[in-house]
Each structure stands twice: as C-alpha cells, then as structure tokens.
RONU-109259 format. One line per 5 residues: number of its first residue (from 1); for each residue z, y, x of C-alpha. Coordinates in nm, 3 decimals. Layout:
N
NUM) Z,Y,X ~ ... $
***
This chain:
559
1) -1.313,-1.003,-3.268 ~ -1.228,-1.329,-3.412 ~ -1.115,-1.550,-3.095 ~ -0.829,-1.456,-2.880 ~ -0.983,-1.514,-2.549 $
6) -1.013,-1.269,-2.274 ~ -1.265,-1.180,-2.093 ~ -1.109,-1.160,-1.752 ~ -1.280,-1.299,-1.401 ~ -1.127,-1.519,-1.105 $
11) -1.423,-1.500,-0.864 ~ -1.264,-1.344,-0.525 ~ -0.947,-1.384,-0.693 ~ -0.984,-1.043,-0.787 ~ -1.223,-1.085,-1.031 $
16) -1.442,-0.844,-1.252 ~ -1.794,-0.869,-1.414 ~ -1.645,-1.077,-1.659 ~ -1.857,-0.993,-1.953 ~ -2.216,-0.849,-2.009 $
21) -2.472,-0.719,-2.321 ~ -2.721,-0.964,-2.326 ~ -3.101,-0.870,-2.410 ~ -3.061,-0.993,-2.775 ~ -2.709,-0.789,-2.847 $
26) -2.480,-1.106,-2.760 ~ -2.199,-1.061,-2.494 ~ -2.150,-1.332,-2.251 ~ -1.842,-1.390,-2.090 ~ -1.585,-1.635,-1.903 $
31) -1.247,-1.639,-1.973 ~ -1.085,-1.699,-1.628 ~ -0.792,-1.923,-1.824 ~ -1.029,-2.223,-1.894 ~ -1.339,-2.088,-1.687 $
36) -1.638,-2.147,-1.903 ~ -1.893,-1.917,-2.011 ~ -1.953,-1.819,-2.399 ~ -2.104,-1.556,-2.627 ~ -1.934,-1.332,-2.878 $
41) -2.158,-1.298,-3.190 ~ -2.183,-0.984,-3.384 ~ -1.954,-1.125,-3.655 ~ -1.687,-1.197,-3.381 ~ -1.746,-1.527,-3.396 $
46) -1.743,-1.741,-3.009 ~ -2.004,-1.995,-2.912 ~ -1.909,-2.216,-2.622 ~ -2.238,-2.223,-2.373 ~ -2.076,-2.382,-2.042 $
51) -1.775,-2.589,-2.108 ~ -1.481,-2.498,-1.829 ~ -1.397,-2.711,-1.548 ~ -1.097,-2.692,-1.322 ~ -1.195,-2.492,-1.022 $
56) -1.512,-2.332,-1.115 ~ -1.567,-2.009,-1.232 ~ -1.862,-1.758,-1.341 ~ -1.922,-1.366,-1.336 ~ -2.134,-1.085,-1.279 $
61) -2.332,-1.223,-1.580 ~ -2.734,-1.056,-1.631 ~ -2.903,-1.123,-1.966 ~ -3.162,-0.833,-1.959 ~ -3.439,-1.045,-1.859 $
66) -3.672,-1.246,-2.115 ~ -3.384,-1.358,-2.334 ~ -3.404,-1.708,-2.218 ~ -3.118,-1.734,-1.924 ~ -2.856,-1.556,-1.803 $
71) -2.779,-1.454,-1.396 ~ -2.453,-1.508,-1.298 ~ -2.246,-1.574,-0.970 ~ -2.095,-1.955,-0.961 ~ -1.743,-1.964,-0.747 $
76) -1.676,-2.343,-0.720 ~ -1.335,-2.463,-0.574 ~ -1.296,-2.813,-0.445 ~ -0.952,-2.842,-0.396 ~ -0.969,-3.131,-0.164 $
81) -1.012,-2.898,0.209 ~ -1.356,-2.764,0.172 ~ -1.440,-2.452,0.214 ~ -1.503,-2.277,-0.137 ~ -1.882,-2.280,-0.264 $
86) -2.077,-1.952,-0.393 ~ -2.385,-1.939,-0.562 ~ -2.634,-1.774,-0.783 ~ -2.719,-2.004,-1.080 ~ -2.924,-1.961,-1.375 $
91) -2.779,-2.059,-1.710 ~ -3.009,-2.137,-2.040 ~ -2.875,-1.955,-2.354 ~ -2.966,-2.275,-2.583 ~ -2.831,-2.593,-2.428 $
96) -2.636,-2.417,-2.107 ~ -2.804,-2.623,-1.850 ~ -2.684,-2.479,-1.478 ~ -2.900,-2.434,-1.249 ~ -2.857,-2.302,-0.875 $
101) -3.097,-2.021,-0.799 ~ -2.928,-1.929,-0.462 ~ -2.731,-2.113,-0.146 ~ -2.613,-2.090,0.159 ~ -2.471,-1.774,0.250 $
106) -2.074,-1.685,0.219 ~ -2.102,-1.516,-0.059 ~ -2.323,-1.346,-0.326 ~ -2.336,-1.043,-0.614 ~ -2.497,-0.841,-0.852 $
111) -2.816,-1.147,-0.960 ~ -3.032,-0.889,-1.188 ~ -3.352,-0.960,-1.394 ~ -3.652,-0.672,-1.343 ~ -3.679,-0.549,-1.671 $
116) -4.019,-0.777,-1.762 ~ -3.839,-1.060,-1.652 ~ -4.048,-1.166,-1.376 ~ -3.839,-1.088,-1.061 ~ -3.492,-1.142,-0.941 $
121) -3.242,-0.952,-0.713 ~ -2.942,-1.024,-0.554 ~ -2.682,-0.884,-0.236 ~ -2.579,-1.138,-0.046 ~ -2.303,-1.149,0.248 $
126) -2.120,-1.324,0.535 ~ -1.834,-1.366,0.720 ~ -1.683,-1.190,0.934 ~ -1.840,-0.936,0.712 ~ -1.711,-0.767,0.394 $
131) -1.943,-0.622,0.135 ~ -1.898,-0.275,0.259 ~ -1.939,-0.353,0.590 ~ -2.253,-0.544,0.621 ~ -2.466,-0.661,0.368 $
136) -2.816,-0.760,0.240 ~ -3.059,-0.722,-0.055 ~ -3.328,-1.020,-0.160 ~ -3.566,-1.038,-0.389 ~ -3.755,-1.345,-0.534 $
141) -3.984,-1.430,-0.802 ~ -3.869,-1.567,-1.106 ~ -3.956,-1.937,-1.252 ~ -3.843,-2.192,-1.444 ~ -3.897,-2.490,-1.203 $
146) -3.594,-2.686,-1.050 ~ -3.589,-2.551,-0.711 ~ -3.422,-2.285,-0.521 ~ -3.594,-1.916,-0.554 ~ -3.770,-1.843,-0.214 $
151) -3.582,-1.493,-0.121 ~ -3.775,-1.216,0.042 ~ -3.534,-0.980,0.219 ~ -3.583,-0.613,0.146 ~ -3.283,-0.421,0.310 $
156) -2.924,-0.414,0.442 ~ -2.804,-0.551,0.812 ~ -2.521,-0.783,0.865 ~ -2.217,-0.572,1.058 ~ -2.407,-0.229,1.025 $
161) -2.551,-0.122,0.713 ~ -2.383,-0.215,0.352 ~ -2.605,-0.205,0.029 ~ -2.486,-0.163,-0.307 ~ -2.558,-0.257,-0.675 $
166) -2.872,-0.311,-0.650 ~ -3.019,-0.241,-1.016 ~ -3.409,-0.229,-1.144 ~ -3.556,0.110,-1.245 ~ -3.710,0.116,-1.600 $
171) -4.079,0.139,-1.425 ~ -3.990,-0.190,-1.246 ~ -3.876,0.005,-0.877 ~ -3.566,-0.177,-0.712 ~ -3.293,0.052,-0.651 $
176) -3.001,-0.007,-0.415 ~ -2.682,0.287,-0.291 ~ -2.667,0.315,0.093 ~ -2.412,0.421,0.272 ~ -2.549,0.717,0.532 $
181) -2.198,0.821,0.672 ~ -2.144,1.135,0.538 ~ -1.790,1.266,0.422 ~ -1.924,1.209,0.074 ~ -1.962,0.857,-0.084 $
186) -2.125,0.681,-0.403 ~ -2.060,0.324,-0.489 ~ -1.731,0.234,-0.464 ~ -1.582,-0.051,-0.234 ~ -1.737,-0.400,-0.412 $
191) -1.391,-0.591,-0.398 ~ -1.426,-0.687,-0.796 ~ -1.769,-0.805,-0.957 ~ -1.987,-0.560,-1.144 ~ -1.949,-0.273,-1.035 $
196) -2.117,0.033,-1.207 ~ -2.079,0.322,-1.079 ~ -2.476,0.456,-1.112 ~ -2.676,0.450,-1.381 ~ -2.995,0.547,-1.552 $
201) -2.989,0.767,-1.847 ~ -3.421,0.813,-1.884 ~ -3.713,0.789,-1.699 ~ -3.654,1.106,-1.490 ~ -3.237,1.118,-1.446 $
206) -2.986,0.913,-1.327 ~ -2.635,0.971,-1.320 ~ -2.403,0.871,-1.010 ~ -2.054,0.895,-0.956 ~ -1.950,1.020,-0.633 $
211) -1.604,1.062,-0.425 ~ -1.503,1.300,-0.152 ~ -1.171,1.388,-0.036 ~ -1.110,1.099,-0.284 ~ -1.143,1.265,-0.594 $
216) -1.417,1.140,-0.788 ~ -1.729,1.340,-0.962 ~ -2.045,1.274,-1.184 ~ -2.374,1.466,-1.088 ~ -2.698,1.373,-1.245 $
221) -3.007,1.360,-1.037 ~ -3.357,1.431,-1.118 ~ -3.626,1.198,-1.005 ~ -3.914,1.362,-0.965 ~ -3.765,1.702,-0.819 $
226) -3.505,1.500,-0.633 ~ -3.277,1.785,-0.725 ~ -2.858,1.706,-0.791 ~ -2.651,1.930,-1.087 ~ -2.264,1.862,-1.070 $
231) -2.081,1.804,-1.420 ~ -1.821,1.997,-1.447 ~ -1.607,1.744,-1.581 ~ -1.193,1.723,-1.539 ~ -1.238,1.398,-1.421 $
236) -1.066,1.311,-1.085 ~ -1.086,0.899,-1.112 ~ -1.366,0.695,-1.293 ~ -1.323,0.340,-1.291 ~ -1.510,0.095,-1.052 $
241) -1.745,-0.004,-1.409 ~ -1.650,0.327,-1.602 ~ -2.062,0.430,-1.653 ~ -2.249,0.277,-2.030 ~ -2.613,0.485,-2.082 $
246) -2.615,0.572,-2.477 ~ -2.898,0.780,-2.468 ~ -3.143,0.998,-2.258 ~ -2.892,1.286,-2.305 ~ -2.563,1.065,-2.337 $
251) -2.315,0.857,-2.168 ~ -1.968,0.696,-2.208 ~ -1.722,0.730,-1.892 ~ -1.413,0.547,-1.841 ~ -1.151,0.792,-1.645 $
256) -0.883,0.988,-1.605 ~ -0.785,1.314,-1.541 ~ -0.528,1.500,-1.340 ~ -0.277,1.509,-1.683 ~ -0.398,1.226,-1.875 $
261) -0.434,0.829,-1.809 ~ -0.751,0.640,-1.805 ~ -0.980,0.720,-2.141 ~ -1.262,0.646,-2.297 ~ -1.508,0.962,-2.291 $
266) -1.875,1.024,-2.488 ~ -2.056,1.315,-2.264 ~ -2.384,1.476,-2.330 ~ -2.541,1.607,-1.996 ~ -2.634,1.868,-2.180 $
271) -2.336,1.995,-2.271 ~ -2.098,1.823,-2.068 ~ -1.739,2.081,-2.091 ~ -1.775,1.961,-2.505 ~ -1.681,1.542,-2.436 $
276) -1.565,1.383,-2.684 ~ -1.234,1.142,-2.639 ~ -1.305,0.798,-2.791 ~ -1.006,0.626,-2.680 ~ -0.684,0.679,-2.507 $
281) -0.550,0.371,-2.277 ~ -0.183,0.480,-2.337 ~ -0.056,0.784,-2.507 ~ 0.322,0.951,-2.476 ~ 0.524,1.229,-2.676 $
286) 0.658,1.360,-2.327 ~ 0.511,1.760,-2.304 ~ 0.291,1.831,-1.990 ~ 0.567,2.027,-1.875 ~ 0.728,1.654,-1.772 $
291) 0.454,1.537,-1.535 ~ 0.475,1.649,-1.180 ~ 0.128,1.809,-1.053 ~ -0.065,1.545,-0.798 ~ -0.184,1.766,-0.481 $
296) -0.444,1.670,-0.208 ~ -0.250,1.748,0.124 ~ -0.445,1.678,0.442 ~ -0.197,1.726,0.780 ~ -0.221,1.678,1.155 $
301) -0.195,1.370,1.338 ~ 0.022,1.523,1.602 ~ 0.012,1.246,1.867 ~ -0.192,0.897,1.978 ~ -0.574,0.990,1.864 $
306) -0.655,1.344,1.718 ~ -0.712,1.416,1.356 ~ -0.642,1.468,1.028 ~ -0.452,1.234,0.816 ~ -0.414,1.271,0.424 $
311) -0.192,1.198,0.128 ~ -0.155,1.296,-0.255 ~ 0.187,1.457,-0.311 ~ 0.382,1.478,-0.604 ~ 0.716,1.727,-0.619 $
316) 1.016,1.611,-0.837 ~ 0.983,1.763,-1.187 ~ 1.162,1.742,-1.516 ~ 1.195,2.054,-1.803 ~ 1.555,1.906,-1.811 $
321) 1.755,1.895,-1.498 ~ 1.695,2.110,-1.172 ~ 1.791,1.934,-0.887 ~ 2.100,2.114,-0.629 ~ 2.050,2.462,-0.538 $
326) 1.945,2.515,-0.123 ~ 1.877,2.077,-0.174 ~ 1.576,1.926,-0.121 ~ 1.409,1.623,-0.305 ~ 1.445,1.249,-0.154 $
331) 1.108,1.149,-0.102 ~ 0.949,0.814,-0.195 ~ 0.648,0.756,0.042 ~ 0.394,0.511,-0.140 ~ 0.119,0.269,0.096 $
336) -0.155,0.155,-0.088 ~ -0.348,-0.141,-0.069 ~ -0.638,-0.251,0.067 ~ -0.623,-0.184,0.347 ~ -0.983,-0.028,0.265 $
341) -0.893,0.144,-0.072 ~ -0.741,0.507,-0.183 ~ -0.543,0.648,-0.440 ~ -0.680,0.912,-0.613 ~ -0.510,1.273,-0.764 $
346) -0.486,1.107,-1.118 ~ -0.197,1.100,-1.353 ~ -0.002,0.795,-1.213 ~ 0.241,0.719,-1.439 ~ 0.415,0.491,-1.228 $
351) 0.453,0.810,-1.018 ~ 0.568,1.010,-1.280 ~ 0.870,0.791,-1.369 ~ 0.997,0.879,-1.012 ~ 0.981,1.268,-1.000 $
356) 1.106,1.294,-1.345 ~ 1.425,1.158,-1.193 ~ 1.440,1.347,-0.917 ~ 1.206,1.213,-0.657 ~ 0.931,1.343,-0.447 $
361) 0.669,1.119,-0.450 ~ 0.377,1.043,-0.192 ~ 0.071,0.837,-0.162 ~ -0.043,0.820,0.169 ~ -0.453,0.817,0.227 $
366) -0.387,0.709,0.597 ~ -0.649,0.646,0.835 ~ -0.888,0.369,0.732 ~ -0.860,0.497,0.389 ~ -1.206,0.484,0.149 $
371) -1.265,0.829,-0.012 ~ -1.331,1.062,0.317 ~ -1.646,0.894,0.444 ~ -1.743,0.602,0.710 ~ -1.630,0.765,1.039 $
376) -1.279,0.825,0.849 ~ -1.264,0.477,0.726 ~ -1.386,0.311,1.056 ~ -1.108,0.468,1.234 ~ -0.851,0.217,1.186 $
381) -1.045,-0.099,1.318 ~ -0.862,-0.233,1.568 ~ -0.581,-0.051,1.493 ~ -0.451,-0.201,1.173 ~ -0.071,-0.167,1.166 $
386) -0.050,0.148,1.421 ~ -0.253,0.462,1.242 ~ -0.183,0.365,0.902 ~ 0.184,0.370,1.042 ~ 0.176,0.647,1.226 $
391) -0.017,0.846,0.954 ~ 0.289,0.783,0.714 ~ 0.524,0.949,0.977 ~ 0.294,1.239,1.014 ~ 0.302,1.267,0.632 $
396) 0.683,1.243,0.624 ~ 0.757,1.508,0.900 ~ 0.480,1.744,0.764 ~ 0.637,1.771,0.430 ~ 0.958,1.778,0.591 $
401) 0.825,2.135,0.793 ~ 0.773,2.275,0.486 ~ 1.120,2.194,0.342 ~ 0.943,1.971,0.050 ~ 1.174,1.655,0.110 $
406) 1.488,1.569,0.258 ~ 1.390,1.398,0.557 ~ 1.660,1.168,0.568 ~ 1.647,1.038,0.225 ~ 1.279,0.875,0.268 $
411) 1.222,0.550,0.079 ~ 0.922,0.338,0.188 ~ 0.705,0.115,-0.076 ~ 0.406,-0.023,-0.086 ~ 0.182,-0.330,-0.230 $
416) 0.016,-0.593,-0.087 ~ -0.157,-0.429,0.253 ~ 0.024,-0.152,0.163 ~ 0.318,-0.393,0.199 ~ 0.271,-0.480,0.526 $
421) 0.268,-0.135,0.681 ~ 0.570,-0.082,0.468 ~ 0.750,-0.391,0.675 ~ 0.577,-0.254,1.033 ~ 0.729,0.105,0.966 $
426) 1.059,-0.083,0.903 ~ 1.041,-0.266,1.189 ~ 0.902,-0.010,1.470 ~ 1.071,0.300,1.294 ~ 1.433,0.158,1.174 $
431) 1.621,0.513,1.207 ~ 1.349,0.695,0.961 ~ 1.369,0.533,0.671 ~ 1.649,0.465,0.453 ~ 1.509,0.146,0.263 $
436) 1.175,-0.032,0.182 ~ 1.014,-0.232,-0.118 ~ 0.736,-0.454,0.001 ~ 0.546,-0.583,-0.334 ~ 0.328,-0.916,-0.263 $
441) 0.307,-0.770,0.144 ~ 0.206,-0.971,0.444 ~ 0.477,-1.040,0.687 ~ 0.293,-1.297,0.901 ~ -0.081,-1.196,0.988 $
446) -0.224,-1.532,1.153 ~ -0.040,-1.676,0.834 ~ -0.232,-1.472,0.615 ~ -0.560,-1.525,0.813 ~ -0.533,-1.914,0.769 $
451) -0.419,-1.967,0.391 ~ -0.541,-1.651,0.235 ~ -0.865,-1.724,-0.012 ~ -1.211,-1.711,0.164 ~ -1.324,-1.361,0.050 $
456) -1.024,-1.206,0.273 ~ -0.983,-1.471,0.510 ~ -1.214,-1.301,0.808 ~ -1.125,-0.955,0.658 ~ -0.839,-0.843,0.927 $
461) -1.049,-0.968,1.238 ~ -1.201,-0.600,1.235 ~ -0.896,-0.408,1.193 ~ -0.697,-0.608,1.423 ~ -0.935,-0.677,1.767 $
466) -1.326,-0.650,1.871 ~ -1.560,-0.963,1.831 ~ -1.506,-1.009,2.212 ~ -1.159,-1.051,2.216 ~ -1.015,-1.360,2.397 $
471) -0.812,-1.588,2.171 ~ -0.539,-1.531,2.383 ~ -0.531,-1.186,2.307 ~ -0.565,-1.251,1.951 ~ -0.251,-1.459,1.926 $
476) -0.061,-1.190,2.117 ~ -0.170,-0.902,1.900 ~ -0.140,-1.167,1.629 ~ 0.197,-1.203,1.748 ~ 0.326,-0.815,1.782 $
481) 0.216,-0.687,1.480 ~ 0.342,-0.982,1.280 ~ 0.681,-0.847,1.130 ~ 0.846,-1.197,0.995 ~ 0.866,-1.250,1.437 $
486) 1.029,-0.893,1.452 ~ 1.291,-0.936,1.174 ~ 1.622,-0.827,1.397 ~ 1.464,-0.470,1.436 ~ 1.484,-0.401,1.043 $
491) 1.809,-0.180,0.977 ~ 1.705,-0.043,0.620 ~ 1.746,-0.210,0.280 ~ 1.465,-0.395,0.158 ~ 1.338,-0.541,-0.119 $
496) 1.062,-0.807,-0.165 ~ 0.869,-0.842,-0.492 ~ 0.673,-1.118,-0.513 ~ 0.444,-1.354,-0.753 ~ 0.501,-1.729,-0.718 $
501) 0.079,-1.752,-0.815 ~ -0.076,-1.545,-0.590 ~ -0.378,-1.669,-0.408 ~ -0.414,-1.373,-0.190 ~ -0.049,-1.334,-0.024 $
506) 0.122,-1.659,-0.052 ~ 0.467,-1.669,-0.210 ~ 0.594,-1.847,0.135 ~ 0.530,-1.506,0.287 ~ 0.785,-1.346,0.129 $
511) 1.042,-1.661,0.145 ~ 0.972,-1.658,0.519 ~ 1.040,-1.299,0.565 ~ 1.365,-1.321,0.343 ~ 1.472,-1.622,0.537 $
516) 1.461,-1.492,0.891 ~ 1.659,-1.137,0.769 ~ 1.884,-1.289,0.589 ~ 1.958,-1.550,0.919 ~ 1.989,-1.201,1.104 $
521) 2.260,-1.063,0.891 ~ 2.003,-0.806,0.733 ~ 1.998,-0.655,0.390 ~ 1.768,-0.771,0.183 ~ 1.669,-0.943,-0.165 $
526) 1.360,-1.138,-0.255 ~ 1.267,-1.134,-0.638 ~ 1.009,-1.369,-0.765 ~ 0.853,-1.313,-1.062 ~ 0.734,-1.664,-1.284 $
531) 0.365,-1.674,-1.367 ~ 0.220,-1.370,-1.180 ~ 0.005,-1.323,-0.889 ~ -0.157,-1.045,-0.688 ~ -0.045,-0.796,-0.877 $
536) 0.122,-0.813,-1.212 ~ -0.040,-0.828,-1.520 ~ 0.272,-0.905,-1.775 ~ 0.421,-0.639,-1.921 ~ 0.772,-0.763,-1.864 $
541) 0.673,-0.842,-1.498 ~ 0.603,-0.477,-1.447 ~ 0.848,-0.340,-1.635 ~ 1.136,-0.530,-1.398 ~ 0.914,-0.452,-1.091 $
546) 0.991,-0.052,-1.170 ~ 1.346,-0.111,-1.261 ~ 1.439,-0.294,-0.914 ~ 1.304,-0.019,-0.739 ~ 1.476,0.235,-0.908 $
551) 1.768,0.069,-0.870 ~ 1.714,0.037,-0.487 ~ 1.638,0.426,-0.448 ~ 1.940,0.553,-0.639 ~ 2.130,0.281,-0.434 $
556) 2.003,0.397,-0.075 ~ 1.800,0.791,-0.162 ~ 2.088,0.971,-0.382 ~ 2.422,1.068,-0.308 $
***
C-alpha cells in the first residue's frame, strides 16, 4: 500500500467499519484524521471520492450492490450546540455526490445492498435506547431519485427486543441475530461499526460465532436441516469483525487463544483442528512456561440479591523466582469497561506483565457483564455502582477463602466504567483496598450524562433509575453515587490516568476529582497523557500507562 493513511473510524467516537471490499475489488474507506472517504486501488494507489470536512465523518461502508454507490452511515457534528446528526447516505463511486437515504431517528447501522441491488436494509435506534437494548430493522426499495427511501419496518421493538447485523442471504432472504435470552449469545454488543460476527460460507451453511460463560466459539449451521456442529477450535476470543468467507469450505478468523495474542487464522470446516496461522499480531521469545494460566471462576454473591458473580483469574507465575514460602500473592483486581462489556480467558498480555512479577491478577465479570446471557446482564439496571461493587468484594474475599491472595495487599484498577467502580469501591470500601488506578473513569455521573457524546449520553439512565423516576430522585441518586462529592472517604493511594482528547470521559473529570482530594489532604496523582483519548492508541502512551501502575503496586502491594 502506497499511501500512509489509516483506515480508522470516529462515528460513536468509538469507531469501526472503517473500510469495506467493494463489488468491483476496490476498498473504500475514511480515514478518521481528515474524514473523507476514498478507494485503495489494486496497485496501492488512493483515489479521493468525498473530500473531508471538519466534523463529519463516514463508516460502515456497503459496495456489494450494482457497483454504482456505496451505503454508508454519515455522523455530522455541528459544533455550534446542536445535537449531532446521523444518517444513511448514498455515495456515487464516479463523481462522489452525497446523498441522504435515511433521517430522523438517533442513530443508524449496518445500510446493506440485497445482492441484485434492488433493496436496502438498515437497523436503526433511539434514545434512551442502546443498540442492544432496543432496536429496529427497515427495509426499502432501492432508486436513484433524490428523495428519501420510504422504509418498511420488518422487526425489532424499541426498549425490548435488539436486532443485529442484519445481512442479505445469497437467495435474496434478509437475515437479522435476535437476542432470545438464553445463557448463550451470538452477535456481540454493537458499540463499534461493522460488526461481523456471522457469516455465510454457501448456500446451505453459515458460520456464527457464539459466547457463553464469555468464552467465545464458532459452530456452523446447516440451513436446510437446521442442525448446529461445534468447531473444535482453541479459540477463546474472536474479534467483534474477526469472520472473511474464502470459500464454501473456508474461512479466515481473527482471534486468540488461551496462550497466544490475537492472530490471523485460515480454517477449513472440514477439517477445522488443521488451521493454518497467517499472521501473528505480536510475537515474544518468553517460553509458555512465563504466562500465568487465565481461569473462569464463578463465586457466590453472599449478601444484597442472590447469585452468582464471575471473574477470570490469573495466579502469579514466573520459571524464575518463587514468591515467599507459607506467603500469598498481592492481588491486582481489574474492572472492565463498559459497563455492558466482558473480558474474556485470552492471553492478556497486559495481565501477564503483572503475574510475572509477582502479582495475582483478576478481571472481574461482575453483574451486568455481556457474555452470561440477558437475565445476567439486565441485573445491574438500576443498580449501577452497587453490584458491580459488591461483585468485586465477593471476588476478593472468595479468592481470599481459598488462600489465592493476600487479602490485604489488594490493588484496585480499572478503565473508563471500569474506572468509576474503581473510585466507588474506594470511596464506600476505604479499609479493603490498599490503592486504586482509575484510567479515563467517571467521577461525576450527571457530569458525564450532560457533556459525554450523544451515543452514551442516555446510556446510564437504565443502570442508574426506572423511566418513572422523579427528577428529584435522580439528582439524589445522581448525587450519592457520584464519587468527586464523596472525595473525604478515599483513604487509599490513587492514581488517575487520563487523555486530554477524549470525547467520551472529559479530561475535567479527572482534574475535578484530583482537585477535591488533593483539597482533602488525600493521596493522589493525576497524569495526563498529550494527544490521546478514550483509550490509548500511542505506543509510548501505553507503555507509561503500565509503568505508573507498576510503580504504584510495588509502592502500596509489596513489602
């Protein structure tokens, strides 16, 4: 590839579906930097088709129609106090006219040609909904006028029933994933564009990646017999758009297993245990010996409402040191995000650089978590900020019981939602941990509501109160579970890592919360890192980000 662009998305903030095979072998793409849309050539050369503009930005591109436009989501922002505008718009391959196929709901994804070219799909959403929680499927007919299409709603109900990808069968049948409830799920949560997580290999069999007890799995399901066979596959993650058909028989999959990082695999279905490895994301001269096993635990919540509460645990382990005989590890308790999200038993790496210095390491899969079906996931609405909480402590004082950690050398981290329940165990639980690093969290929830970007902005009303409640009642619950107003309770170390460019959790979160501890004689350090955002994408940025919290557990967990 000739240019140096990337193809990287903005829409949501978080992005995806930022490039797509067009019918003629082309591959369209925006490059979130200057926001246009262009085509890489089979020589590697770049055409410009949409020239960029401040503020507006394309994804979850579709060129399998007649040739002669490409589908795509439009995310324009204003800048000047209106509310953010999303659209589906039609773009022509030869002079890149735009023009808007679809308006007026909150948001939209997934705009696919039928495979003759003569139909269009698209989900569409709206607030207070997210895409897994309510949702809706349309279909039009295609033309080339001017006008808007004329939508014809096929399936989905706003607050109850969530569709997903919907994608055209080769003999021109509309197929959409629908969440039933069970403990086992297919299509993963739709926070990035283009998701692709289903696919179809040949007129009778498609293959689907599924997730229970969040560990993910391929099967591949017959059509006419309506009949499932499991691939035995090592494969424990598989990225959110890890599935490309190569033939009836074939596929590539994008994963990783329990001892190696995310990788490019080729599998034939027909004999799947023989994939072939096509490319390695990173690779490492350490022995397997260095990397600490990742276990499913599942333990008791032992008080407020019944269950069972899980987490993916990690023991210390190095070939080279042994840790003090009759001592158990420190543990470092991990949150992640989300709050509707998982961590799977993959290799994490990031994991890995704790145990093989001595840590126990944790990822909590607290209530509310994706990965052990709706009811599971349901469970924390209203509750946001008290089961994920109490589900860490659970965690902590189950692996205490069976002498796996040193219960009072527990460190506390955790990004973005995962950073707030890091700063709500802090405050509410002082005497349990002995520090905290919050990366990009929310200290201030009506805050957050009010300046975070429009996909998120309604997402918290769920987890926090029902539709009903009074306003007064939201500003008090607003009000308790907001940590910056409960600073004075925090006794343990903590760090804040923060991005001074991120859209999602504003960098004035974590100046406010650093202000109001530092006013109360507390702790704590604030470190901002240049040019990042939600999450951070430089490899110097990261690197740092690991060495501050190392230096805060050997600081507060050793000795």
């Amino acid at each position: 590839m000739k240019s140096t662009r990337a193809a990287s998305g903005k829409i949501h903030e978080y992005g995806g579906g930022a490039a797509s095979m067009c019918r003629d072998g082309r591959v369209v793409f925006t490059d979130s930097e200057g926001g246009g849309v262009f085509f890489l050539l089979e020589n590697g050369e770049v055409e410009e088709r949409v020239g960029g503009r401040k503020g507006v930005y394309f994804g979850d591109f579709d060129g399998q129609g007649t040739g002669k436009y490409i589908l795509a989501v439009r995310e324009v922002h204003f800048g000047d106090g209106r509310e953010v505008e999303n659209c589906i718009v039609s773009i022509d391959v030869k002079d890149g006219s735009v023009r808007v196929l679809a308006e007026g709901a909150d948001f939209y994804s997934h705009p696919r040609f039928s495979r003759d070219g003569k139909r269009v799909c698209w989900k569409q959403w709206n607030h207070p909904d997210m895409p897994w929680t309510g949702s809706e499927l349309y279909v039009a007919e295609w033309n080339e006028g001017t006008e808007l299409l004329k939508g014809n709603y096929v399936a989905g109900k706003a607050g109850e029933q969530a569709i997903c990808q919907p994608r055209w069968a080769w003999d021109g049948a509309l197929w959409h994933e629908v969440e039933k409830g069970e403990d086992v799920e297919i299509g993963k949560r739709e926070i990035y564009m283009g998701n692709t997580t289903y696919i179809q290999l040949s007129p009778k069999k498609l293959l689907i990646t599924y997730c229970r007890n969040a560990t993910d799995g391929l099967i591949v399901y017959d059509i006419p017999t309506q009949t499932v066979i499991e691939l035995p596959l090592e494969l424990v993650h598989i990225e959110f758009h890890g599935l490309a058909r190569i033939s009836d028989t074939s596929f590539a999959v994008l994963g990783s297993t329990a001892k190696t990082p995310p990788a490019l695999y080729i599998v034939d279905i027909t004999k799947p245990s023989e994939k072939k490895l096509l490319k390695i994301s990173s690779s490492s001269d350490l022995p397997l010996s260095t990397f600490s096993p990742a276990t499913s635990i599942s333990f008791p919540r032992t008080h407020g409402t019944p269950g069972i509460a899980h987490a993916i645990f990690s023991p210390p382990s190095n070939p080279l040191y042994t840790g003090p005989e009759g001592a158990n590890p420190p543990l470092i308790i991990s949150i992640h995000g989300g709050p509707t999200s998982h961590v799977t038993p993959r290799l994490n790496l990031e994991a890995q650089y704790f145990t093989s210095r001595g840590f126990a390491f944790a990822d909590v899969n607290y209530t509310g978590s994706i990965g052990y079906g709706r009811a599971y996931r349901e469970a924390l609405n209203y509750y946001r900020g008290i089961k994920d909480v109490e589900d860490t402590l659970f965690c902590i004082d189950f692996l205490a019981s069976q002498n796996l950690i040193e219960r009072s050398k527990v460190g506390i981290r955790g990004g973005s939602a995962g950073g707030y329940t890091v700063l709500q165990s802090l405050v509410h639980h002082p005497n349990v941990f002995a520090s905290g690093c919050s990366l990009y969290g929310v200290g201030n929830l009506k805050d957050f509501v009010t300046k975070t970007h429009k996909f998120e902005s309604h997402y918290l009303f769920n987890l926090l109160f029902p539709s009903d409640t009074l306003e007064l009642d939201r500003g008090r619950i607003y009000k308790t579970r907001s940590l910056c107003l409960h600073g004075n309770k925090i006794e343990a170390p903590l760090l804040l890592l923060q991005g001074d460019k991120d859209n999602v959790v504003l960098l004035s979160q974590g100046v406010d919360m650093e202000r109001v501890l530092r006013e109360k004689g507390k702790d704590v350090r604030l470190v901002v890192f240049e040019g990042e955002g939600h999450g951070w994408k430089g490899s110097e940025a990261i690197k740092r980000s690991v060495e501050e919290e190392e230096g805060l557990w050997g600081r507060t967990l050793v000795g």
